[in-house]
PyMOL Python script that loads the backbone (N, CA, C, O; Angstrom):
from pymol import cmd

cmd.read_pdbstr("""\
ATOM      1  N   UNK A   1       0.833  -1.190   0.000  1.00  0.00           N
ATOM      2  CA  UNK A   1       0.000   0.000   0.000  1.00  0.00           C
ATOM      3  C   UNK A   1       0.874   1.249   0.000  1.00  0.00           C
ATOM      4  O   UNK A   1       1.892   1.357   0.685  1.00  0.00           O
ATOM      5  N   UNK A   2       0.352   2.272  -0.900  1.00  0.00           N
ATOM      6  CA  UNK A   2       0.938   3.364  -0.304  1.00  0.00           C
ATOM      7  C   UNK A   2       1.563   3.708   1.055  1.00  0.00           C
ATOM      8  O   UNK A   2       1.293   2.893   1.936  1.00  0.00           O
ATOM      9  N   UNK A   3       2.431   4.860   1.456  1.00  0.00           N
ATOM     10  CA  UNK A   3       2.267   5.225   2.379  1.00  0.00           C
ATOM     11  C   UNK A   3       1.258   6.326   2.866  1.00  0.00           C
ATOM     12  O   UNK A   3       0.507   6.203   3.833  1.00  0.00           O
ATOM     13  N   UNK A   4       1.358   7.428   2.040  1.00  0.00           N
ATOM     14  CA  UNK A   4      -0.311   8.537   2.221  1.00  0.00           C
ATOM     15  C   UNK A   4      -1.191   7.552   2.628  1.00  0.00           C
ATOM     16  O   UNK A   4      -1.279   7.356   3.840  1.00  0.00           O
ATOM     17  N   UNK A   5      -2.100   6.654   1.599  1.00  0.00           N
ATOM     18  CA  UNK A   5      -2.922   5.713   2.288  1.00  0.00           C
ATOM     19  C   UNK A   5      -2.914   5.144   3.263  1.00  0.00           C
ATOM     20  O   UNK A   5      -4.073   4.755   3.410  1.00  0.00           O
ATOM     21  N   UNK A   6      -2.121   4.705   4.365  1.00  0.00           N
ATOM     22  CA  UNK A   6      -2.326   4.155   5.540  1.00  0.00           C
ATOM     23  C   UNK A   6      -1.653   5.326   6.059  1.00  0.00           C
ATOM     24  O   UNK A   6      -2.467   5.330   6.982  1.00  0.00           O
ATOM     25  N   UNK A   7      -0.961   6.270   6.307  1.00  0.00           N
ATOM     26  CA  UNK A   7      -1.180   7.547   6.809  1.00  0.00           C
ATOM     27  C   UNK A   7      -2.585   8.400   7.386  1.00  0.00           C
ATOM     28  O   UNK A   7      -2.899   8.967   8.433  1.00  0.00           O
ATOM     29  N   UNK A   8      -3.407   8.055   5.659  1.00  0.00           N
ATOM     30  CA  UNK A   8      -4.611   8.857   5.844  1.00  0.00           C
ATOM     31  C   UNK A   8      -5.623   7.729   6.534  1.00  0.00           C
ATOM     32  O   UNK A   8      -6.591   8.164   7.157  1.00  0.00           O
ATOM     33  N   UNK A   9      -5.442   6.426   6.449  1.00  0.00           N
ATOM     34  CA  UNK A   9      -6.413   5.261   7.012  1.00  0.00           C
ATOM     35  C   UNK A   9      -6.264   5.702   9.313  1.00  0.00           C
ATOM     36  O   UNK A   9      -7.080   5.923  10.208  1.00  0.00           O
ATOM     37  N   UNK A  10      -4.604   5.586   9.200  1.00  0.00           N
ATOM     38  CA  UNK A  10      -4.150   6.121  10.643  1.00  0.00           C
ATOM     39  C   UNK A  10      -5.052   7.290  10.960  1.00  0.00           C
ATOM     40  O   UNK A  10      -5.953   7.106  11.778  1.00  0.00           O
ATOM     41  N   UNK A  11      -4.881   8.628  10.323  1.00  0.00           N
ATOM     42  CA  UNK A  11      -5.762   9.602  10.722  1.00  0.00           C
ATOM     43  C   UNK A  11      -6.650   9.608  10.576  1.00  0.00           C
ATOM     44  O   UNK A  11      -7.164  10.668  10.931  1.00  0.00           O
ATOM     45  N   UNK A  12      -7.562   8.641  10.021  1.00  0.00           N
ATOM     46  CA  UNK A  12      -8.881   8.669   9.773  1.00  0.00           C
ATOM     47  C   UNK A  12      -9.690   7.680  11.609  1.00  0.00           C
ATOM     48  O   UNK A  12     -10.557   8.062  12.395  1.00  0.00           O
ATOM     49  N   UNK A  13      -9.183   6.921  11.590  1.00  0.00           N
ATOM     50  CA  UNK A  13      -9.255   6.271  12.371  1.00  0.00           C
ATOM     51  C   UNK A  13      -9.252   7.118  14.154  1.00  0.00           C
ATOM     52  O   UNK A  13     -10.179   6.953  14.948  1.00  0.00           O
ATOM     53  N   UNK A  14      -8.005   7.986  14.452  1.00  0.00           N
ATOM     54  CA  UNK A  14      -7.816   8.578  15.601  1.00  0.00           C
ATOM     55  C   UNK A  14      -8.833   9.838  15.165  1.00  0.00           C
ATOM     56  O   UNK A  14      -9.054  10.525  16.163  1.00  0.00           O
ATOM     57  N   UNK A  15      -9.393  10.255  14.190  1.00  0.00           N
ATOM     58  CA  UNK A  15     -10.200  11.324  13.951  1.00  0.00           C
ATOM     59  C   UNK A  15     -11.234  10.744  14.185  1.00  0.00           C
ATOM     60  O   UNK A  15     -11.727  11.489  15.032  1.00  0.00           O
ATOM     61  N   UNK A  16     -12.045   9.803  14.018  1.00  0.00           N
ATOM     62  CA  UNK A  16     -13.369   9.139  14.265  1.00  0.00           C
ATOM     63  C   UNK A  16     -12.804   8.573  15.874  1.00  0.00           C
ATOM     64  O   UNK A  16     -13.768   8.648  16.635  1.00  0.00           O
ATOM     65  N   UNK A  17     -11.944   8.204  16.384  1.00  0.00           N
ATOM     66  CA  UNK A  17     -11.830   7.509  17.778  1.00  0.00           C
ATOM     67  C   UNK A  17     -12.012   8.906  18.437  1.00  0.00           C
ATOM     68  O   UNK A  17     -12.892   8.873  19.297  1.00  0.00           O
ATOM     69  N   UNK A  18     -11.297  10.402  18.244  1.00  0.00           N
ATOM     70  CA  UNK A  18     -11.166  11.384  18.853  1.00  0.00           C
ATOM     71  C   UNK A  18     -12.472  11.627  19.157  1.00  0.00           C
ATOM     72  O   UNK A  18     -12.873  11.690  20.319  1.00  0.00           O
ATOM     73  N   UNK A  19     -13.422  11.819  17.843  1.00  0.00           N
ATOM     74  CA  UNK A  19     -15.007  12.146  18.345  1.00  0.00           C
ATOM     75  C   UNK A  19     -15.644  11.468  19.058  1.00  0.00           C
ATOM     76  O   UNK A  19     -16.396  12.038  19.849  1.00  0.00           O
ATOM     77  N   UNK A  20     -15.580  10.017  19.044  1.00  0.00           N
ATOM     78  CA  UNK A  20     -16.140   8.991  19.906  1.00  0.00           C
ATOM     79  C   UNK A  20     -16.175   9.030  21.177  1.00  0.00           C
ATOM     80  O   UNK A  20     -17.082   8.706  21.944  1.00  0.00           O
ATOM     81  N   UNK A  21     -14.626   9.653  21.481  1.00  0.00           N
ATOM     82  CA  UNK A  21     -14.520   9.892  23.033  1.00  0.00           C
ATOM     83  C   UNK A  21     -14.409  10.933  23.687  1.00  0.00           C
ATOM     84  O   UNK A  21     -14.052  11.040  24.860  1.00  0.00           O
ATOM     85  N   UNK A  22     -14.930  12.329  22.425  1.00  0.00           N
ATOM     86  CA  UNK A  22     -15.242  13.767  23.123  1.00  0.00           C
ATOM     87  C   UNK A  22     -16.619  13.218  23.448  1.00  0.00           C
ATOM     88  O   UNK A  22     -16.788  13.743  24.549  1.00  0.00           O
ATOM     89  N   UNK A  23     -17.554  12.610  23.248  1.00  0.00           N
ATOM     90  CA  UNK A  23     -19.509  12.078  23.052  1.00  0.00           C
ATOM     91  C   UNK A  23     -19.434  11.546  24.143  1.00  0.00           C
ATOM     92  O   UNK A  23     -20.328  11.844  24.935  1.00  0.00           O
ATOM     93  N   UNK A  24     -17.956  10.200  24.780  1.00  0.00           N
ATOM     94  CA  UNK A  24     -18.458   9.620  25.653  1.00  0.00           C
ATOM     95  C   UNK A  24     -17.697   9.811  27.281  1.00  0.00           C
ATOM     96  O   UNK A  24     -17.742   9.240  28.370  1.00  0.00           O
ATOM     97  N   UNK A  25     -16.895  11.164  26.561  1.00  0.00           N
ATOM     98  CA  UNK A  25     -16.153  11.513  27.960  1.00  0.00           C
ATOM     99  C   UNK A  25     -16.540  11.795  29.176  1.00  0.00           C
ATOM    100  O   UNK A  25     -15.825  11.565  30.152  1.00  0.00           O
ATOM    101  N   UNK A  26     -18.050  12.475  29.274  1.00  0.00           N
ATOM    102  CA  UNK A  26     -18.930  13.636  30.187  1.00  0.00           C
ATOM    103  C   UNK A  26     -18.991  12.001  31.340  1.00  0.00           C
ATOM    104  O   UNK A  26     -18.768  11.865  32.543  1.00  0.00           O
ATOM    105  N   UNK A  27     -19.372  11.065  30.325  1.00  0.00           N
ATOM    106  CA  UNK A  27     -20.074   9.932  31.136  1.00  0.00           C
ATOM    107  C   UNK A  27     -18.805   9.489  31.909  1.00  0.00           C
ATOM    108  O   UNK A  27     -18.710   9.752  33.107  1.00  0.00           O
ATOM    109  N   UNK A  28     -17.639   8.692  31.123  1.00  0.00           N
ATOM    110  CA  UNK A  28     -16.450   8.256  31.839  1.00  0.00           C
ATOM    111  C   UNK A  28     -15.858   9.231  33.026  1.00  0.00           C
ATOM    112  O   UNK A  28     -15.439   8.885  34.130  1.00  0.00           O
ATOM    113  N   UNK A  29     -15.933  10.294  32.577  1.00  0.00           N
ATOM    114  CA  UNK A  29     -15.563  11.256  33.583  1.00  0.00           C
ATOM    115  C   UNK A  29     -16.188  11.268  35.411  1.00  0.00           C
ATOM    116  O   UNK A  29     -15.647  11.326  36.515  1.00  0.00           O
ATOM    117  N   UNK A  30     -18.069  11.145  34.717  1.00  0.00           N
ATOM    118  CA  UNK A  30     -18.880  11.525  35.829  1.00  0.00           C
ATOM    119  C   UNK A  30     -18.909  10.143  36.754  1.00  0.00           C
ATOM    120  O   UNK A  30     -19.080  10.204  37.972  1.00  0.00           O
ATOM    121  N   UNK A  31     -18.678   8.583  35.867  1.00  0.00           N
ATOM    122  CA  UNK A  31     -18.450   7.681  36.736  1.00  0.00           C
ATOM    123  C   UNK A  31     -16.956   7.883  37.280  1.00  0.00           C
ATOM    124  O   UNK A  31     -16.865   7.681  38.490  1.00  0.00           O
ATOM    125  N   UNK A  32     -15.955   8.185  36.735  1.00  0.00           N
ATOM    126  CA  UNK A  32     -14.117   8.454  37.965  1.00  0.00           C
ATOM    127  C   UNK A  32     -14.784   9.075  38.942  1.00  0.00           C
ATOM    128  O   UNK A  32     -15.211   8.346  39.838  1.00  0.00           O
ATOM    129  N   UNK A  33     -14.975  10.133  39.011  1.00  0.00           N
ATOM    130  CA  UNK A  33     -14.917  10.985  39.514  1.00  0.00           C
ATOM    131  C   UNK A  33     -15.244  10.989  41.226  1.00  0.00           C
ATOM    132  O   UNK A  33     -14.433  11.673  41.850  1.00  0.00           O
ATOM    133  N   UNK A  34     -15.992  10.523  41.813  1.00  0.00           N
ATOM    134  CA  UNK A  34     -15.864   9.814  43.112  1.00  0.00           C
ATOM    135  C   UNK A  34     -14.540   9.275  43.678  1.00  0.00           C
ATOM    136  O   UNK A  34     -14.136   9.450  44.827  1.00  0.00           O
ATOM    137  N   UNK A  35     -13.737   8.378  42.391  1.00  0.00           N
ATOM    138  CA  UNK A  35     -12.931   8.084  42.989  1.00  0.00           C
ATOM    139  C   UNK A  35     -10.957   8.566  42.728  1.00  0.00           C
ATOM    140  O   UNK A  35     -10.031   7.788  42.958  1.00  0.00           O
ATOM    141  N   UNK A  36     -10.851   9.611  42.355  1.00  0.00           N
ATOM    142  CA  UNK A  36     -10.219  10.524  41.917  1.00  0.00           C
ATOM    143  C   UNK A  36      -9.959  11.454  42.742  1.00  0.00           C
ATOM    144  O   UNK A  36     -10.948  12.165  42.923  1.00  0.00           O
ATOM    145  N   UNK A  37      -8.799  11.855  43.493  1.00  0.00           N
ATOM    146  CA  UNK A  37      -8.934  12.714  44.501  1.00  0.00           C
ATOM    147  C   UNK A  37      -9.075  14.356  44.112  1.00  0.00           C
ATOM    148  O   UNK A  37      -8.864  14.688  42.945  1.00  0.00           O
ATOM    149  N   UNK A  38      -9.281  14.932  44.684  1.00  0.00           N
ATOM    150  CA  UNK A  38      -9.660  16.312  44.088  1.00  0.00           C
ATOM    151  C   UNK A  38      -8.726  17.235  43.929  1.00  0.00           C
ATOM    152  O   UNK A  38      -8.855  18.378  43.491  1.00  0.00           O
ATOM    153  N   UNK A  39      -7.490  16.519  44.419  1.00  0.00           N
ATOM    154  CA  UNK A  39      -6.224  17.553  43.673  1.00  0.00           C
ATOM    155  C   UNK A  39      -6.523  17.190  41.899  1.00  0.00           C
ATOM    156  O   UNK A  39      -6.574  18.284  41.338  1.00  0.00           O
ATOM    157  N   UNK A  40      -6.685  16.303  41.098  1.00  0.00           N
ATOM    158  CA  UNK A  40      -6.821  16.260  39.940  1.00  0.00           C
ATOM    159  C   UNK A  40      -8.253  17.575  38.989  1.00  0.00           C
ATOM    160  O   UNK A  40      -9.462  17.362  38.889  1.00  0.00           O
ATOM    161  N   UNK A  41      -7.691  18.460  38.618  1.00  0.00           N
ATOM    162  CA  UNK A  41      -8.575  19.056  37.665  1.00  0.00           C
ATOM    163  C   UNK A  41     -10.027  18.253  37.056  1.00  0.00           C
ATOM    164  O   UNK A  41     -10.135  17.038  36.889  1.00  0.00           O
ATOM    165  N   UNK A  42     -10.691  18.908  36.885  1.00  0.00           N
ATOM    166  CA  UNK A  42     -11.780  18.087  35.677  1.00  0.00           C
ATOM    167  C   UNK A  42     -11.089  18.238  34.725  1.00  0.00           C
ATOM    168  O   UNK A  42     -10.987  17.098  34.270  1.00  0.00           O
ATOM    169  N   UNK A  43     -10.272  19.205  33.813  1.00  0.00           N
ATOM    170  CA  UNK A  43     -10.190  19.326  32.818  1.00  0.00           C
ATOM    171  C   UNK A  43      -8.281  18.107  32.581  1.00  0.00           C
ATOM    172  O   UNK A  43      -7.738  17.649  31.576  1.00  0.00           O
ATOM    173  N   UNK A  44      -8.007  18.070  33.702  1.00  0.00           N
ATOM    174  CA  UNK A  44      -6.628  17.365  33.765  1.00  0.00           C
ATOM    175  C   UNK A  44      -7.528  15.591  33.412  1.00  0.00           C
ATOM    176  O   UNK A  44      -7.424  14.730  32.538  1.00  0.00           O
ATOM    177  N   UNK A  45      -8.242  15.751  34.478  1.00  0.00           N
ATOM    178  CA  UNK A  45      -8.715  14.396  34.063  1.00  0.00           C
ATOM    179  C   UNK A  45      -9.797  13.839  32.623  1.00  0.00           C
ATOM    180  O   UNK A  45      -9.763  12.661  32.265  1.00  0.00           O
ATOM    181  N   UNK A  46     -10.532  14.681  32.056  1.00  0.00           N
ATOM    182  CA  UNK A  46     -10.438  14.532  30.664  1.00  0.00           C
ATOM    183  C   UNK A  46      -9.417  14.920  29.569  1.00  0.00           C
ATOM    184  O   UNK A  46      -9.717  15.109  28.390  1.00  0.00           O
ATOM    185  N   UNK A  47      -8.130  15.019  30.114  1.00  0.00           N
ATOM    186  CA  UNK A  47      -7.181  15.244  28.817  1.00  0.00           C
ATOM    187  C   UNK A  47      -6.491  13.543  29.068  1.00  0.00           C
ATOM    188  O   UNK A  47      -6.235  12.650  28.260  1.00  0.00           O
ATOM    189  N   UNK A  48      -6.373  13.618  30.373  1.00  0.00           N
ATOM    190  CA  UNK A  48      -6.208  11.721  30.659  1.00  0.00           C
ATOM    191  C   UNK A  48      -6.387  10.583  29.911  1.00  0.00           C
ATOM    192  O   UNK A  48      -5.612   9.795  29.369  1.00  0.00           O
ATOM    193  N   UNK A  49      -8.294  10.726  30.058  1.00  0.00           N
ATOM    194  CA  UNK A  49      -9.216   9.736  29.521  1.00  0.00           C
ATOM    195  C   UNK A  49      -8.947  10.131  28.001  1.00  0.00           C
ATOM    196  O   UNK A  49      -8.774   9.169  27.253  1.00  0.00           O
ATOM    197  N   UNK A  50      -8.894  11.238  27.503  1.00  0.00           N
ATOM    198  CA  UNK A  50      -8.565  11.732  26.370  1.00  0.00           C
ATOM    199  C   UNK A  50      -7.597  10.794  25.625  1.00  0.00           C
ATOM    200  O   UNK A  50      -7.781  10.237  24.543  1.00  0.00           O
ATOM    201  N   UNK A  51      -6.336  10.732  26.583  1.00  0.00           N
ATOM    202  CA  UNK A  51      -5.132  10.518  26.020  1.00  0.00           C
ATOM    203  C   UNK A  51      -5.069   8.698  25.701  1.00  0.00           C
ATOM    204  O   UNK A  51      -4.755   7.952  24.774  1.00  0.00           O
ATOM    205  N   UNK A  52      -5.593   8.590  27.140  1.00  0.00           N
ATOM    206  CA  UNK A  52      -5.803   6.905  27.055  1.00  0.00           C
ATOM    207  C   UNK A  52      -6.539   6.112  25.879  1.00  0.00           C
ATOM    208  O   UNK A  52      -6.232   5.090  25.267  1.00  0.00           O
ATOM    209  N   UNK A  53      -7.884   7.182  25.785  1.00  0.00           N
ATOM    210  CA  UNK A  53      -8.805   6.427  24.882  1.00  0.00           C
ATOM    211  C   UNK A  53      -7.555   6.408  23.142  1.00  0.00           C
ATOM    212  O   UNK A  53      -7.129   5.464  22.477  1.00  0.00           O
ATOM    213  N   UNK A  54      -7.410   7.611  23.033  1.00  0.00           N
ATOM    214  CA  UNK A  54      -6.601   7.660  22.186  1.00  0.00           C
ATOM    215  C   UNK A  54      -5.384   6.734  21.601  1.00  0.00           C
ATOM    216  O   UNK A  54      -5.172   6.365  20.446  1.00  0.00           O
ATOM    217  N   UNK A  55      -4.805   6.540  22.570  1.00  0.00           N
ATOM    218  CA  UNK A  55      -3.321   6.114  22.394  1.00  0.00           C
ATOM    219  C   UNK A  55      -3.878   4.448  22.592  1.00  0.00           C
ATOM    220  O   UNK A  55      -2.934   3.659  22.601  1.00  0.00           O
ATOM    221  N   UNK A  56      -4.793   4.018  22.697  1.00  0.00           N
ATOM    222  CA  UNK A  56      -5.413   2.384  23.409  1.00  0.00           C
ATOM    223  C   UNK A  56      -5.608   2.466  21.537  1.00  0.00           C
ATOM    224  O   UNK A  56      -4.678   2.027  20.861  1.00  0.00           O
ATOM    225  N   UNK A  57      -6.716   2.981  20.912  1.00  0.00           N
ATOM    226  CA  UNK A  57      -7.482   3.012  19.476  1.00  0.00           C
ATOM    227  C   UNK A  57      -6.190   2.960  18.515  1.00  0.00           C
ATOM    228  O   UNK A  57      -6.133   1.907  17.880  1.00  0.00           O
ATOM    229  N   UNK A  58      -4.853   4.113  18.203  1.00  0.00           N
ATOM    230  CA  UNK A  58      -3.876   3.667  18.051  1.00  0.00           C
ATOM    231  C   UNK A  58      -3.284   2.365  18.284  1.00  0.00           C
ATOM    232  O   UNK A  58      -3.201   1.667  17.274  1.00  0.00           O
ATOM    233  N   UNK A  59      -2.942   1.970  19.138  1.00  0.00           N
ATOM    234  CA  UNK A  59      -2.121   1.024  19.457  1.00  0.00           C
ATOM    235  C   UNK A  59      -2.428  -0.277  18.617  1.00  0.00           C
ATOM    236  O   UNK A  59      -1.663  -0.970  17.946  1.00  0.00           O
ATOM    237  N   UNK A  60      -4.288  -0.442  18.949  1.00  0.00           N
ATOM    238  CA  UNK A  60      -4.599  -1.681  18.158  1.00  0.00           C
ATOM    239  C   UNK A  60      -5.123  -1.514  17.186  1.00  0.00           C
ATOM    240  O   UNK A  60      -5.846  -2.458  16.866  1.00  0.00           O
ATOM    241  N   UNK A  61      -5.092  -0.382  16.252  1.00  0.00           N
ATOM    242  CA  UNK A  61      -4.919  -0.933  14.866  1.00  0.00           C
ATOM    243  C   UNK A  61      -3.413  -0.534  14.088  1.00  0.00           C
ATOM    244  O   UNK A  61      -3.322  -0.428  12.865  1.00  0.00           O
ATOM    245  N   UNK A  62      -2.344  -0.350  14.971  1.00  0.00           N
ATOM    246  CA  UNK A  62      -0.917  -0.891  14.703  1.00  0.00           C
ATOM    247  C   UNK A  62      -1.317  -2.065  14.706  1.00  0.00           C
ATOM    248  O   UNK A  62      -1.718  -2.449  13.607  1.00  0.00           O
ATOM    249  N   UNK A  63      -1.381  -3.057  15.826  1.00  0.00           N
ATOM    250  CA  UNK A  63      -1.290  -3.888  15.880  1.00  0.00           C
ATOM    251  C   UNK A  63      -2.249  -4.887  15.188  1.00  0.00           C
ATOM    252  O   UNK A  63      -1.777  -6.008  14.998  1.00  0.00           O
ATOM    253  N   UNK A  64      -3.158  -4.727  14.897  1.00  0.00           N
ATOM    254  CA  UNK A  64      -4.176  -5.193  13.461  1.00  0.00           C
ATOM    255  C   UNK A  64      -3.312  -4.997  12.357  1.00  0.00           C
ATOM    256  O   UNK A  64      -3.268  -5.956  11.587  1.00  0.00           O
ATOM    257  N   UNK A  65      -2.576  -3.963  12.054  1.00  0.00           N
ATOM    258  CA  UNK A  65      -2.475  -3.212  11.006  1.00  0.00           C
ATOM    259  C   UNK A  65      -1.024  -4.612  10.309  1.00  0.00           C
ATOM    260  O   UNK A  65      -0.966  -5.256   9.262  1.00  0.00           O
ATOM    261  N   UNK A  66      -0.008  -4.535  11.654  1.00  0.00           N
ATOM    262  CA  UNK A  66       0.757  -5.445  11.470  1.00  0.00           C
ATOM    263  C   UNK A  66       0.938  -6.810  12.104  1.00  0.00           C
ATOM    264  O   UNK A  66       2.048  -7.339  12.047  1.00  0.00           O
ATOM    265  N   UNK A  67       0.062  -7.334  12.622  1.00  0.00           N
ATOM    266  CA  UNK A  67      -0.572  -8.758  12.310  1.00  0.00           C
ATOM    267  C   UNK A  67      -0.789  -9.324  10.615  1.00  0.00           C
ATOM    268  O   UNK A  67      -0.297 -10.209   9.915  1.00  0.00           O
ATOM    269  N   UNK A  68      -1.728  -8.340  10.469  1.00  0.00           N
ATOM    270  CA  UNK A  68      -2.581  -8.599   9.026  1.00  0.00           C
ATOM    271  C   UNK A  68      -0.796  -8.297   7.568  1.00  0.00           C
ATOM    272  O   UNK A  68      -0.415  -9.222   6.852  1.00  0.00           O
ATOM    273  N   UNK A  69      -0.460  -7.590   7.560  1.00  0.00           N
ATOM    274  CA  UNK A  69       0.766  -7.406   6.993  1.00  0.00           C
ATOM    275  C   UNK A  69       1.876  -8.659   7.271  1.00  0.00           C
ATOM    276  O   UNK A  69       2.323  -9.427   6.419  1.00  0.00           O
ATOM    277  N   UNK A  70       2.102  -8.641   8.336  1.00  0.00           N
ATOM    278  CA  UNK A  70       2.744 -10.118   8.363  1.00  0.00           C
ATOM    279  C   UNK A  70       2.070 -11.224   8.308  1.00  0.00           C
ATOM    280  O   UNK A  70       2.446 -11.954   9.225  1.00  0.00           O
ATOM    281  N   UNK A  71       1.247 -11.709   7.673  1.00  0.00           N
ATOM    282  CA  UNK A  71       0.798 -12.746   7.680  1.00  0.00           C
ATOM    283  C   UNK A  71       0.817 -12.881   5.426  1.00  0.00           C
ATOM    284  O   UNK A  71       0.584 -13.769   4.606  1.00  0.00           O
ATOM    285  N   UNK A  72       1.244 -11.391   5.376  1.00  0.00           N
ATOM    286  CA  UNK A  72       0.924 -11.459   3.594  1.00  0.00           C
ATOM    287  C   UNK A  72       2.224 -12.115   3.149  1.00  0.00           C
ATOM    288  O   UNK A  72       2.496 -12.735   2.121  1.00  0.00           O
ATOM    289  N   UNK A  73       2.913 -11.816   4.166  1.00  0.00           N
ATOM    290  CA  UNK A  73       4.713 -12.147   3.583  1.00  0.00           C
ATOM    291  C   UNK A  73       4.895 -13.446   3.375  1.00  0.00           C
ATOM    292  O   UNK A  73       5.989 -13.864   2.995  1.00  0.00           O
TER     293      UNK A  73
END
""", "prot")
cmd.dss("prot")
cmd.show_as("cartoon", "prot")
cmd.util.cbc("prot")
cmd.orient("prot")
């Protein structure tokens, strides 16, 4: 495959995961939040969940990405 193409497949992917988890942050947030001590920001702790959801959606479709690639070789 190209590289642009799985470039743009990568950003397409963390661009649809990004929206997914601005929609479902309010909720993840409002269940932590009890147990989160209150030195942590609200806004520290949705850049968190932010980062996690993010970098988790990354990770496994690397790892889809090259599973499926090594298996063509």
């Amino acid at each position: 495959m190209n590289r642009f193409i799985i470039v743009l497949i990568f950003w397409s992917l963390g661009f649809i995961g990004g929206i997914i988890g601005y929609f479902i942050l309010p909720f993840i947030v409002n269940f932590f939040k009890p147990y989160i001590p209150n030195i942590l920001s609200k806004f520290f702790l949705e850049a968190l969940i932010a980062g996690i959801i993010g970098s988790g959606i990354s990770t496994v479709v690397i790892l889809l990405w090259a599973n499926k690639s090594s298996k063509e070789i």
